[in-house]
Backbone atoms as SQL, in Angstrom:
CREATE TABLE atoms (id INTEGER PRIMARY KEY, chain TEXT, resi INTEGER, resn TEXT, atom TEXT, x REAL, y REAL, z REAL);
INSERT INTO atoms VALUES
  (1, 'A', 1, 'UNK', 'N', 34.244, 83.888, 112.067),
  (2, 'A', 1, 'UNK', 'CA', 32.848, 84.103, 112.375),
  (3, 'A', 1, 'UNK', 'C', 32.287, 85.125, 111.406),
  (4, 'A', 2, 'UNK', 'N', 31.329, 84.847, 111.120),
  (5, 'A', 2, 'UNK', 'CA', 30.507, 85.932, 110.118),
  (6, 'A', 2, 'UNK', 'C', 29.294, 85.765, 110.497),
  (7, 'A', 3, 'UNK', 'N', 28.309, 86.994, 109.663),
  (8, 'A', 3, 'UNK', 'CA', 26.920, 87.294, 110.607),
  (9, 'A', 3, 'UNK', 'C', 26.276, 86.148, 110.091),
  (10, 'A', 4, 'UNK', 'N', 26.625, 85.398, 108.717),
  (11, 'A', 4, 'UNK', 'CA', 25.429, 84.596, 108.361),
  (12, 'A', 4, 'UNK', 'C', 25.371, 83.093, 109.091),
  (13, 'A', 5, 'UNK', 'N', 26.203, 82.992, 109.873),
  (14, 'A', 5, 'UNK', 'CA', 26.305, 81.965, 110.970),
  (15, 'A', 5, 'UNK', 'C', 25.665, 82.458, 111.907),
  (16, 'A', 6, 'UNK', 'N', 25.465, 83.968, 112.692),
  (17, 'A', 6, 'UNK', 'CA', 24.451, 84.126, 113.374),
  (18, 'A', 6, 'UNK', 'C', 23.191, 83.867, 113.324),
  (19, 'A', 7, 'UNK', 'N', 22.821, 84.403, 111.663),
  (20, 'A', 7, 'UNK', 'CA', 21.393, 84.522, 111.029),
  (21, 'A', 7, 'UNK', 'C', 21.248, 82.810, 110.935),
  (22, 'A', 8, 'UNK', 'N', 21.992, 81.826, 110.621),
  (23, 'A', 8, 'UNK', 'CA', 21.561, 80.587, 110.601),
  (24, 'A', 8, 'UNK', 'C', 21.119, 79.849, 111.951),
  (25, 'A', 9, 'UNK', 'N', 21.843, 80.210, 113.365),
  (26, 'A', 9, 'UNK', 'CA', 21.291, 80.144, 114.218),
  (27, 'A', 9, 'UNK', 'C', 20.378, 80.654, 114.680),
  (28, 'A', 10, 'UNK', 'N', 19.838, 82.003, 114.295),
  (29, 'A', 10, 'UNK', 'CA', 18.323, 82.818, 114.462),
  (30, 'A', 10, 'UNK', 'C', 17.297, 81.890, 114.219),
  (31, 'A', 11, 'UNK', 'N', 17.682, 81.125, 112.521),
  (32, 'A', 11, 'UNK', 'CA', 16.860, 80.851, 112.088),
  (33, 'A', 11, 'UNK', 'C', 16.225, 79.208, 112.400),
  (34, 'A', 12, 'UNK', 'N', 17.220, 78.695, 112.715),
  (35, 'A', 12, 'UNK', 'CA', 17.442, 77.255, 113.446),
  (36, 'A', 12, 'UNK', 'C', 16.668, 77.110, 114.549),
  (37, 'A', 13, 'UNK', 'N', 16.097, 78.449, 115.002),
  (38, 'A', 13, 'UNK', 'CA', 15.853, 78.043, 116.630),
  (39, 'A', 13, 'UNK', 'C', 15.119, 79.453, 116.899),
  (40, 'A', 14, 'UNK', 'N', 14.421, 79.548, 115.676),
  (41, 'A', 14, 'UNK', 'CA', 13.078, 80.249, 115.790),
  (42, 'A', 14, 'UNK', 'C', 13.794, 81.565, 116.255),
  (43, 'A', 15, 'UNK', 'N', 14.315, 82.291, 116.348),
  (44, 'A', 15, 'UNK', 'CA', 14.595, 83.993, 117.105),
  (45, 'A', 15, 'UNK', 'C', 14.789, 84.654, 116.336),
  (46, 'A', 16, 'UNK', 'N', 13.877, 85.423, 115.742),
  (47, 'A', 16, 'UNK', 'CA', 13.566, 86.958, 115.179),
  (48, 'A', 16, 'UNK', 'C', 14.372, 87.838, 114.999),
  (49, 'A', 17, 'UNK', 'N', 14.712, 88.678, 114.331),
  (50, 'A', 17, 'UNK', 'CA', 15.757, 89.431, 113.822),
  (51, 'A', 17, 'UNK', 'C', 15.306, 90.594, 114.804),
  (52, 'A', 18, 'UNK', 'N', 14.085, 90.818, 114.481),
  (53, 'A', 18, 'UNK', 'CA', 13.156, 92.158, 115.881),
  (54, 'A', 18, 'UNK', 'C', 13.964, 92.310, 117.279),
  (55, 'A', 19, 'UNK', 'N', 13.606, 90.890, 117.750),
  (56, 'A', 19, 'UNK', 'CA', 13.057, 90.522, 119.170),
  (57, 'A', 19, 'UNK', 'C', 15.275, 90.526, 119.365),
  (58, 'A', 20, 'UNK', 'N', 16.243, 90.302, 118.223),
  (59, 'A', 20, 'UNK', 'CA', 17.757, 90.672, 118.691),
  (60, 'A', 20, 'UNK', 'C', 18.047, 92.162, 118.709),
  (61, 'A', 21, 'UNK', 'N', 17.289, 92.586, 117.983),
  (62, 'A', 21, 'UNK', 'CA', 17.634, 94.132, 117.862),
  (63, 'A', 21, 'UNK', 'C', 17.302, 94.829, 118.944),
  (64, 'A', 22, 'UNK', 'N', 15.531, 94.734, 119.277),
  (65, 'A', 22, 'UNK', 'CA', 15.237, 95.116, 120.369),
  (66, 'A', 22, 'UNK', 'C', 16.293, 95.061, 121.343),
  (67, 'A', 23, 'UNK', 'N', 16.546, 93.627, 122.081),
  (68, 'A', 23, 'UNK', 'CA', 17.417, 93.234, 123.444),
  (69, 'A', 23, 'UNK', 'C', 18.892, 93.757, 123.481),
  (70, 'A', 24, 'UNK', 'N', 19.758, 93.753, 122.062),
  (71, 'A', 24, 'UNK', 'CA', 20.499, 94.507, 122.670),
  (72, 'A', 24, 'UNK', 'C', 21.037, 95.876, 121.632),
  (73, 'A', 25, 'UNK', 'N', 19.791, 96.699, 121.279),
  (74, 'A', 25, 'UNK', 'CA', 19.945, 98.336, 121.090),
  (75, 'A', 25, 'UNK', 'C', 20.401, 98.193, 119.959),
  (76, 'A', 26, 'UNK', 'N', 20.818, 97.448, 119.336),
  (77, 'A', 26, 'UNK', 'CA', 21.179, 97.660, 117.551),
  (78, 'A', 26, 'UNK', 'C', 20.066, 97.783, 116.936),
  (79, 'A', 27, 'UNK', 'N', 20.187, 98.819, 115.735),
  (80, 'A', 27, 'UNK', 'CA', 18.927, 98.534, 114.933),
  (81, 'A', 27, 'UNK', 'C', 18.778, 97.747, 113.890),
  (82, 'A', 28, 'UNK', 'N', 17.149, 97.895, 113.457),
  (83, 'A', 28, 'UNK', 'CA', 17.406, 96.568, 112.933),
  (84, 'A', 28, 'UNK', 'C', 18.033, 96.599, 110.824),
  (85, 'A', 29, 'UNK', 'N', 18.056, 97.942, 110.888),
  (86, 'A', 29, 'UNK', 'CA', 18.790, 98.051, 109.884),
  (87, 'A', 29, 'UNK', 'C', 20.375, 97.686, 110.024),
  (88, 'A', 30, 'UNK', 'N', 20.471, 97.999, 110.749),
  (89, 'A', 30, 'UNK', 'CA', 22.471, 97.557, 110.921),
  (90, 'A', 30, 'UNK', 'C', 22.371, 96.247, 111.433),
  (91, 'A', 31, 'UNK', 'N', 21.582, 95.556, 112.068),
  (92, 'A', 31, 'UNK', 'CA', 21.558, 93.750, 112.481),
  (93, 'A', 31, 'UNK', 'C', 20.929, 93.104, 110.937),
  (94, 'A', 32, 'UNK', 'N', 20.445, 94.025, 110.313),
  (95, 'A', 32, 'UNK', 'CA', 20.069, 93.084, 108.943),
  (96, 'A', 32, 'UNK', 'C', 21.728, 92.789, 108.242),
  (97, 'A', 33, 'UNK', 'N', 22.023, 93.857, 108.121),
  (98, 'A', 33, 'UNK', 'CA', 23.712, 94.507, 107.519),
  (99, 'A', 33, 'UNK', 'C', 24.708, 93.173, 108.009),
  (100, 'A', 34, 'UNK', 'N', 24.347, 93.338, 109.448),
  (101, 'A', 34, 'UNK', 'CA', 25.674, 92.526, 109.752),
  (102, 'A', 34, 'UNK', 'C', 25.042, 90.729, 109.597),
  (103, 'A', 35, 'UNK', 'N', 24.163, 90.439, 109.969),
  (104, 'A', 35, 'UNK', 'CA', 23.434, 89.076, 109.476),
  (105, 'A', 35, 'UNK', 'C', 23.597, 88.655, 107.931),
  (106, 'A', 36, 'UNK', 'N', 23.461, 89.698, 107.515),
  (107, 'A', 36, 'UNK', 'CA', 24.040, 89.217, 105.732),
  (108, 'A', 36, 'UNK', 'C', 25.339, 89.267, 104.718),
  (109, 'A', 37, 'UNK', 'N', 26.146, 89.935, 105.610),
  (110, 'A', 37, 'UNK', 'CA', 27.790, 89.832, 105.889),
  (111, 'A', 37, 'UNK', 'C', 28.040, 91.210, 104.851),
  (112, 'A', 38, 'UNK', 'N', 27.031, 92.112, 105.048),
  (113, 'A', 38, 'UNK', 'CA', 27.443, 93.434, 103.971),
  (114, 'A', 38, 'UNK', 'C', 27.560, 94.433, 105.038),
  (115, 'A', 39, 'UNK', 'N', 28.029, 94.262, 106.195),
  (116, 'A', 39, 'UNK', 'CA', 28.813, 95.103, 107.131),
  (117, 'A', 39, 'UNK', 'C', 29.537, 94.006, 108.291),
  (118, 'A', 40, 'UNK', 'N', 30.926, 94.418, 108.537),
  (119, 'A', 40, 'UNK', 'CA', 31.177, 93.711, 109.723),
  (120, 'A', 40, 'UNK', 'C', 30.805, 94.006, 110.887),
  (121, 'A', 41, 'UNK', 'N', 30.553, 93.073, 111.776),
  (122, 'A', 41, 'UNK', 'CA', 30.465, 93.031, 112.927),
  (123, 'A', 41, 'UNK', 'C', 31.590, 93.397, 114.193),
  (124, 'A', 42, 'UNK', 'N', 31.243, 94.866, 115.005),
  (125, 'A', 42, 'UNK', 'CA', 32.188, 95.058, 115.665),
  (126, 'A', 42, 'UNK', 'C', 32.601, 94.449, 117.383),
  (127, 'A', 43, 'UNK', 'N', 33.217, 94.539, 117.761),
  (128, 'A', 43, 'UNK', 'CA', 33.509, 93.471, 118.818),
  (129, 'A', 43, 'UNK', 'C', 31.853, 93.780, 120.126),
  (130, 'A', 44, 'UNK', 'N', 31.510, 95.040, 120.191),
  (131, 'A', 44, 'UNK', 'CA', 30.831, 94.978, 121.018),
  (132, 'A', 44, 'UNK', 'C', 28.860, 94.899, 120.959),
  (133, 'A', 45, 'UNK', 'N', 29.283, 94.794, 119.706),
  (134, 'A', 45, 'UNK', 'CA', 28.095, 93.944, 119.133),
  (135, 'A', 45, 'UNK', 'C', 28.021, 92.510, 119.055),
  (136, 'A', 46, 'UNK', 'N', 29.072, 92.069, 118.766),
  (137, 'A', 46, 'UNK', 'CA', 29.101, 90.972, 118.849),
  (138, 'A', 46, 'UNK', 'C', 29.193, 90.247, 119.954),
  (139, 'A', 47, 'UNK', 'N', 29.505, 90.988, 121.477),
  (140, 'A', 47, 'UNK', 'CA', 29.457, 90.670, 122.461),
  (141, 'A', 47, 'UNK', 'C', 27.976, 90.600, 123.131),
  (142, 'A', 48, 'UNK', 'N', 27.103, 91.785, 122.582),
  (143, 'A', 48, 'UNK', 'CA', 25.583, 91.742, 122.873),
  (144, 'A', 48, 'UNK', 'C', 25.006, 91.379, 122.353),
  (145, 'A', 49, 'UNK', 'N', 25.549, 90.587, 121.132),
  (146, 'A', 49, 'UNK', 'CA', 24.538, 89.389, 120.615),
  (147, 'A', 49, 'UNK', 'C', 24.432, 88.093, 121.155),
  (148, 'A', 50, 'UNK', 'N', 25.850, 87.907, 121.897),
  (149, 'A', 50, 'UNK', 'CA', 25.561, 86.333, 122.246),
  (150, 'A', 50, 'UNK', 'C', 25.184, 87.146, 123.442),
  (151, 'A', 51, 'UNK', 'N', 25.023, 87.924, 124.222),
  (152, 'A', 51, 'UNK', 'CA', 24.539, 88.092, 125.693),
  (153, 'A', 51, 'UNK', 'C', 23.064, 87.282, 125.394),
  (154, 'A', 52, 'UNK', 'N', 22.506, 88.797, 124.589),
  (155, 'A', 52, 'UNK', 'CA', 21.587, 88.411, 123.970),
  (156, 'A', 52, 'UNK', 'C', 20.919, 86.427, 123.939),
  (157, 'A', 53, 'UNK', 'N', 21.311, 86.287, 123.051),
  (158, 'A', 53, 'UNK', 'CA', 21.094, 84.889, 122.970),
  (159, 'A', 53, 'UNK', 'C', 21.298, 83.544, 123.496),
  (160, 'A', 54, 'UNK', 'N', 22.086, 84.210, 124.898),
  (161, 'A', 54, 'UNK', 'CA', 22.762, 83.613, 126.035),
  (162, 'A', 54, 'UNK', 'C', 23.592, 82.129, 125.582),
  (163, 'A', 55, 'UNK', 'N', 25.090, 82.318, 124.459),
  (164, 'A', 55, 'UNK', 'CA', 25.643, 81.491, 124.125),
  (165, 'A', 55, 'UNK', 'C', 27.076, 82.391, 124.419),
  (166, 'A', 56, 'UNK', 'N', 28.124, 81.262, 124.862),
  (167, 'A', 56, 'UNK', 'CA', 29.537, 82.044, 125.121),
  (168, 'A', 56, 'UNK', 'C', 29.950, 82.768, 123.763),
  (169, 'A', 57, 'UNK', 'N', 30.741, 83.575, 123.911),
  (170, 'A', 57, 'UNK', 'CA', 31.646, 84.469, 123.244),
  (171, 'A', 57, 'UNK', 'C', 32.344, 83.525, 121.704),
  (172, 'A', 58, 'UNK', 'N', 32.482, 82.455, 122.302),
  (173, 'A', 58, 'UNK', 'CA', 33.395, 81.219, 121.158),
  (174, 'A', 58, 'UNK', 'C', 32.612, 80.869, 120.403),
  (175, 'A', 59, 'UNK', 'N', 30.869, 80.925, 120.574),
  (176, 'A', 59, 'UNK', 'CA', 30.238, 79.544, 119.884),
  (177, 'A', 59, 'UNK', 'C', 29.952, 79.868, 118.497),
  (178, 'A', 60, 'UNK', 'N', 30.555, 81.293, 118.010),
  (179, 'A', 60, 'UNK', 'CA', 30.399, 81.189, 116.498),
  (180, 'A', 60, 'UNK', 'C', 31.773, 80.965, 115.916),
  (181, 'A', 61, 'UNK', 'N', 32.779, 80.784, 116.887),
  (182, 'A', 61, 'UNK', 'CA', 34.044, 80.817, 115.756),
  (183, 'A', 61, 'UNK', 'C', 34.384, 79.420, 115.316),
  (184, 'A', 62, 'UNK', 'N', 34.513, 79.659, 114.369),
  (185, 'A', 62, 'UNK', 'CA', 34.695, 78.860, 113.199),
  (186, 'A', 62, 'UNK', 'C', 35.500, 77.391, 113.934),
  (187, 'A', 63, 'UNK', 'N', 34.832, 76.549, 113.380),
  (188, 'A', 63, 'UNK', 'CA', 35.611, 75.068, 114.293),
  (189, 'A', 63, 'UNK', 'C', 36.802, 74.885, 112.970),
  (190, 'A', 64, 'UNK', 'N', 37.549, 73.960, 113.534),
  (191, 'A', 64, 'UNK', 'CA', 38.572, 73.491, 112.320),
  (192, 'A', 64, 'UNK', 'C', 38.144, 73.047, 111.057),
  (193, 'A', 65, 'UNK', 'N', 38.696, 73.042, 110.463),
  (194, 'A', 65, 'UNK', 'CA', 38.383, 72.499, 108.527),
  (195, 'A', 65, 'UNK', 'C', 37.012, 73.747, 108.396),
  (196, 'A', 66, 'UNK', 'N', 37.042, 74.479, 109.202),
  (197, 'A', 66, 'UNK', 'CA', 35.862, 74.977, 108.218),
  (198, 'A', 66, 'UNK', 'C', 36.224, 76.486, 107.612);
């Protein structure tokens, strides 16, 4: 999983980089960071992003062959 699979789903389905930061307390300098894969993403961010975006815990990891 990497952030730019997040940022492609942001962008897929209309949701604002703002309106993730806002909901769960990251700013939006460090959600730019981790959306463009020039910081990693730590587990409990990454847990309040899919809260956030109300998708399970799995739905960014990487499917097979990829």
């Amino acid at each position: 999983m990497q952030g730019s699979d997040i940022k492609k789903y942001l962008e897929e389905n209309g949701i604002r980089q703002n309106y993730v930061a806002e909901k769960t307390g990251i700013p939006a300098n460090v959600l730019n960071a981790l959306l463009n894969n020039k910081r990693k993403i730590e587990a409990n961010e990454y847990m309040e992003i899919c809260d956030c975006l109300e998708v399970p815990l799995d739905y960014f990891k990487p499917k097979k062959g990829e």
